[in-house]
N, C-alpha and C positions, 0 to 999 in steps of 0.2 A: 367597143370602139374599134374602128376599121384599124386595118396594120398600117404604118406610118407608108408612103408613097418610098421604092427604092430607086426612084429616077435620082434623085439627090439622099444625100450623107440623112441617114434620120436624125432625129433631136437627139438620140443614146438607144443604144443597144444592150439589153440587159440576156444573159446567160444563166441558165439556172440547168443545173445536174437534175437526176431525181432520187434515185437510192439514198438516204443516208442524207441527205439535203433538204428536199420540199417534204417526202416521208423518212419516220424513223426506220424505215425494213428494207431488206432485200425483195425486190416484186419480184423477180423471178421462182423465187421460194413459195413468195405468196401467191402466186398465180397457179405453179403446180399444187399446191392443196386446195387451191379453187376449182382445178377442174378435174383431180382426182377424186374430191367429194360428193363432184355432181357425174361422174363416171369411174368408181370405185377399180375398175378392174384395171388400169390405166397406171395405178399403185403397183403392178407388176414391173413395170421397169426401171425403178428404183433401185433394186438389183444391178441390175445394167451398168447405171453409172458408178454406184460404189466399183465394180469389178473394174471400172476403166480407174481410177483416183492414185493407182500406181503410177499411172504413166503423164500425170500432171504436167512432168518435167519434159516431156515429148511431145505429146500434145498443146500445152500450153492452155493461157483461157479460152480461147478461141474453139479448140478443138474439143475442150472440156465442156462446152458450154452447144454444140453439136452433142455430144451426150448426152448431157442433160435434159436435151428439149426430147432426147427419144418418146418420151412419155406420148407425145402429140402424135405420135406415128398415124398414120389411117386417119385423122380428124380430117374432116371436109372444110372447105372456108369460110361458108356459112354458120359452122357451129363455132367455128374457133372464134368470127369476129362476134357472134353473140355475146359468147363468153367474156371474150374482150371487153363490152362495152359494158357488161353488167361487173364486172369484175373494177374497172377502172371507177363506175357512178358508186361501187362501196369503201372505192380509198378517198376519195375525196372529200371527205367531212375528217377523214384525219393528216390532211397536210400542215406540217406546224403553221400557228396562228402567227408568228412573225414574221415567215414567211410567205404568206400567202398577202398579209399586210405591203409586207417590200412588192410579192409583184402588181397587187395595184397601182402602189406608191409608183411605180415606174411605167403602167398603164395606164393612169391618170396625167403623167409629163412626156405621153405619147410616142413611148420609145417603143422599139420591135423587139417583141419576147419570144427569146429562144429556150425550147427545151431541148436540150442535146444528153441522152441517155443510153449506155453501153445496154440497158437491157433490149429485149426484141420491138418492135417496132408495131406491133398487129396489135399490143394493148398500151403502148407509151403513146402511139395517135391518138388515142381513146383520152386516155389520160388529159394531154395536152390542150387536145378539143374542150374536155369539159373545166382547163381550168382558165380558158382564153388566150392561150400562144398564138402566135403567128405562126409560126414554125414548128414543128417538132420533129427532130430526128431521133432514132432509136437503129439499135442491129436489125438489120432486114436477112428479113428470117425467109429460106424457101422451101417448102413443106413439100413433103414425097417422097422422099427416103428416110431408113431408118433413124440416119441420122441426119437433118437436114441442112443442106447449104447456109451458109449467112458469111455476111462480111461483119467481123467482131467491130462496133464502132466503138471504141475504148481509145483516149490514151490520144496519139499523134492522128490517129483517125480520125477524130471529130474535126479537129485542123482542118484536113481535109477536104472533109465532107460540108465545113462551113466556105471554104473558099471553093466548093462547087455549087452552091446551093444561092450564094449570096453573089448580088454585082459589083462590079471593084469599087462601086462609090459607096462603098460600107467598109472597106479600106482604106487606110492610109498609106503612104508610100514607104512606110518602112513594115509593113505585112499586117499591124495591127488593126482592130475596128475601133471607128471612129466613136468617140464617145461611149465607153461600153464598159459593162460591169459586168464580173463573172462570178457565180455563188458555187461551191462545191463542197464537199467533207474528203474529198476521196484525191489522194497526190497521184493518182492515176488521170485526173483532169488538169496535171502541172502545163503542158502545152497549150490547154485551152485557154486557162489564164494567163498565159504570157499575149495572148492579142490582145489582152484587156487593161484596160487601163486603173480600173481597181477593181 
């Protein structure tokens, strides 16, 4: 089903997390043993990040989570989005089944699905695509240095990044989206349910 038209309010606007919500896992986790299996020596930086885990409190998630992507260091784009895309068509036969039910249920009353997820964005597009979003934002990751650029999309960030992404007639005049459900597990996504109405 095509995405609802955003010239006008769509019929509902449905939000879906992904970590710990549509999947039971951390994909972050799972992605790096995805591509340290099919590139072993990549297990080398592992190290790395344990040696940074002191400074959690300085760093923050954001800066931790630059760490943790070291693994990727030297991957070219083409390999990464391969990976990507083979990595996302093997989580998707295990997204909960009553979840996956809710987002037809809300793709069948022609509403625009959002996936908005703190993990990186080169495999949560992948994701999204194959589970029929309209949308899908994820941390956008910039690859090149050891530890790579991203803007952590977590938290008041996704706020954000849905009032750049989206035209004000999917708002209401008091900040909220019109007609809209938000699914999460994680009180890290408290701001994103407050634009939602349940």
């Amino acid at each position: 089903m095509p995405a609802p038209s955003l010239e006008t309010p769509p019929p509902g606007i449905a939000l879906f997390d992904l970590d710990g919500t549509l999947l039971p896992w951390d994909c972050q986790l799972l992605f790096r043993h995805f591509v340290v299996r099919r590139e072993p020596w990549r297990g080398v930086f592992l190290p790395v990040f344990l040696a940074f885990l002191s400074l959690i409190p300085l760093l923050g998630a954001g800066g931790m989570k630059r760490v943790f992507l070291s693994y990727l260091w030297k991957m070219d784009s083409e390999t990464l989005a391969e990976y990507s895309r083979e990595f996302a068509a093997s989580l998707l036969p295990t997204v909960y089944p009553e979840l996956k039910q809710c987002l037809e249920n809300h793709r069948a009353a022609g509403h625009l699905l959002i996936l908005a997820s703190a993990s990186p964005e080169f495999y949560v597009s992948e994701i999204g695509r194959g589970l029929g979003f309209h949308i899908t934002l994820g941390t956008p990751v910039e690859l090149g240095s050891f530890f790579p650029d991203l803007d952590n999309h977590k938290g008041a960030a996704k706020v954000e990044r849905l009032h750049a992404v989206l035209p004000s007639a999917c708002f209401r005049e008091n900040g909220k989206l019109v007609h809209s459900h938000g699914y999460t597990d994680s009180t890290a996504d408290l701001p994103m349910l407050a634009l939602c109405d349940t």
